[in-house]
N, C-alpha and C positions, 0 to 999 in steps of 0.2 A: 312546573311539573317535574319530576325526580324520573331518573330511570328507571326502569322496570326491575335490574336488579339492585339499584341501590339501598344499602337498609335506611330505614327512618331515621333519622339523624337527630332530627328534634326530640325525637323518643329517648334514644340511643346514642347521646353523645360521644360515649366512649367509646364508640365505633371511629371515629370522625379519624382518628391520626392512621387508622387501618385503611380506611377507604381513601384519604389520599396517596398513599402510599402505593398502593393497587392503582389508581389512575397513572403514577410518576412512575411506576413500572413500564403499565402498559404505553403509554406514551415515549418512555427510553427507546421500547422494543419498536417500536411502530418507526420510530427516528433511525436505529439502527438498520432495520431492515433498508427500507427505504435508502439510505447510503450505501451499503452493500449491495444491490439491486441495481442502482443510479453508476457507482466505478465501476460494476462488472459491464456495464453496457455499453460505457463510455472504454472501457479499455479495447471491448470485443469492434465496437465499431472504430476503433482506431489502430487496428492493429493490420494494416494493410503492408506497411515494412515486413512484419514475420513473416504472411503468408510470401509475399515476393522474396524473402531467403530462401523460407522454405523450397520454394520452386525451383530455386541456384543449388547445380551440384559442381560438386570439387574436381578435381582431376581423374581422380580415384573412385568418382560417381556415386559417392557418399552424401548427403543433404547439406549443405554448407551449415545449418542451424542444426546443433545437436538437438536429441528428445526434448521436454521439457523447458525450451530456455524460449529467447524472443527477440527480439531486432530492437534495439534502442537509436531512438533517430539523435541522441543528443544527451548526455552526462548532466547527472547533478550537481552542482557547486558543491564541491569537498573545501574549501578555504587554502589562504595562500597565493601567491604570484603564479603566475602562467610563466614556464621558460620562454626562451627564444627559440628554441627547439634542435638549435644546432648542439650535435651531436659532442663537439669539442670541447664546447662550454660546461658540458655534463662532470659533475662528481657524485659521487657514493660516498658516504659516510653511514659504518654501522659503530655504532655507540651505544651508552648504557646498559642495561641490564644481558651485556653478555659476554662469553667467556674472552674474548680476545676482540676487542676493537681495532677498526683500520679505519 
């Protein structure tokens, strides 16, 4: 049995690459939703670090977390070696595309 708005296809062949098309639509959307729905819940129920910043004020009794921003418990892998972190080991190098390298 066919759905109730599908056209006759057997009649109407030339319908067939339109109405798949209209299902792989509606199916994207239905996927996408569904994903944006699923991270907005999973961020909202994990974001117990911000509200706890949020609650931390500074010296100066400002919110420790500015407007808009959020507590991150832990950095993305950017690539590269980790230092040692001592400070004396540290060098700067600006080079390339600028007027005066050091």
């Amino acid at each position: 049995m066919r759905h109730p708005r599908q056209p006759d296809l057997d009649r109407y062949p030339e319908l067939q690459k339109a109405w798949d098309r209209r299902q792989f639509v509606k199916s994207a959307a239905a996927g996408t939703l569904f994903m944006a729905l699923g991270g907005a819940l999973v961020r909202i129920a994990g974001d117990d670090l911000t509200k706890e910043a949020r609650a931390e004020k500074r010296s100066d009794g400002k919110s420790r977390l500015p407007p808009g921003q959020r507590a991150l418990d832990k950095l993305r892998p950017m690539g590269g070696a980790e230092g040692d972190g001592d400070v004396r080991n540290f060098r700067l190098r600006v080079h390339g595309a600028v007027k005066s390298p050091f």
